[in-house]
C-alpha positions in Angstrom: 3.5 -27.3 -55.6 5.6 -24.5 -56.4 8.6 -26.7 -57.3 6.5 -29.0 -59.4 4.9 -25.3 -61.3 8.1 -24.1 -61.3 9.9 -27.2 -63.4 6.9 -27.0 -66.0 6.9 -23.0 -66.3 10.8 -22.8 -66.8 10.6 -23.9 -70.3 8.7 -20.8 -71.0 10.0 -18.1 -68.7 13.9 -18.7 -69.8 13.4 -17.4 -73.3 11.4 -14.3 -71.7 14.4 -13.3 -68.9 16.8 -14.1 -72.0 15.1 -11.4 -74.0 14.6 -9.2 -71.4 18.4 -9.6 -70.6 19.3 -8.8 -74.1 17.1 -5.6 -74.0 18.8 -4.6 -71.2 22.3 -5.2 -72.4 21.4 -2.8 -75.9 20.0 -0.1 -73.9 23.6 0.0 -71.6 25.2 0.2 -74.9 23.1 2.9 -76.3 23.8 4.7 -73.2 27.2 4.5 -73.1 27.8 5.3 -76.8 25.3 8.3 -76.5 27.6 9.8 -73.6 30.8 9.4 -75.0 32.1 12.5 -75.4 33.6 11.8 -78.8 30.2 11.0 -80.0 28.6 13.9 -78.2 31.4 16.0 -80.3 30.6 14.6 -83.5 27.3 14.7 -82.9 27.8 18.8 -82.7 30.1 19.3 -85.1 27.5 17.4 -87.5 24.7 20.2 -86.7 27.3 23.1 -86.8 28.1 21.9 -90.2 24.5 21.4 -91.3 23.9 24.6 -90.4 26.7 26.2 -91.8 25.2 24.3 -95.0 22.1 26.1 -94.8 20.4 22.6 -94.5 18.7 24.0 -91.4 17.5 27.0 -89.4 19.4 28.9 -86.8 16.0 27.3 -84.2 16.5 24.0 -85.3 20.1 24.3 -84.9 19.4 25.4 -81.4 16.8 22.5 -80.3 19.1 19.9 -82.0 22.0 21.2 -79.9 20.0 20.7 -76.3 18.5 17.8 -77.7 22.1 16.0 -78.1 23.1 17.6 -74.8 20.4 15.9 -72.8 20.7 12.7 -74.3 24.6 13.0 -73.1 23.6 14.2 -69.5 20.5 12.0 -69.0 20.3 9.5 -66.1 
């Protein structure tokens, strides 16, 4: 029974793992890139210059700053 199920549900169970596979793989990626530390710098130097620019406030330059620093430390 469970061979016989198995050959009739594969059809419609591959596409799902494929997906969920993909997902997977994108959300390694976006972990990676959000920890290198070139990005993390970047990332930084963008809000420094922001603020700098007057574009935002000494507090949001502050939560923006931990915010990038626990994306880049998160596991």
């Amino acid at each position: 029974m469970g061979l016989i199920s198995g050959i009739f549900t594969w059809p419609l169970t591959l596409p799902v793992r494929g997906l969920i596979r993909l997902a997977e793989m994108i959300q390694e990626q976006v972990e990676r890139e959000t920890r290198n530390p070139a990005t993390v710098r970047r990332k930084l130097e963008e809000i420094e210059a922001m603020r700098a620019a007057g574009e935002i406030s000494e507090e949001e330059e502050r939560r923006a700053v931990e915010q990038v620093l626990r994306m880049a430390t998160r596991r």
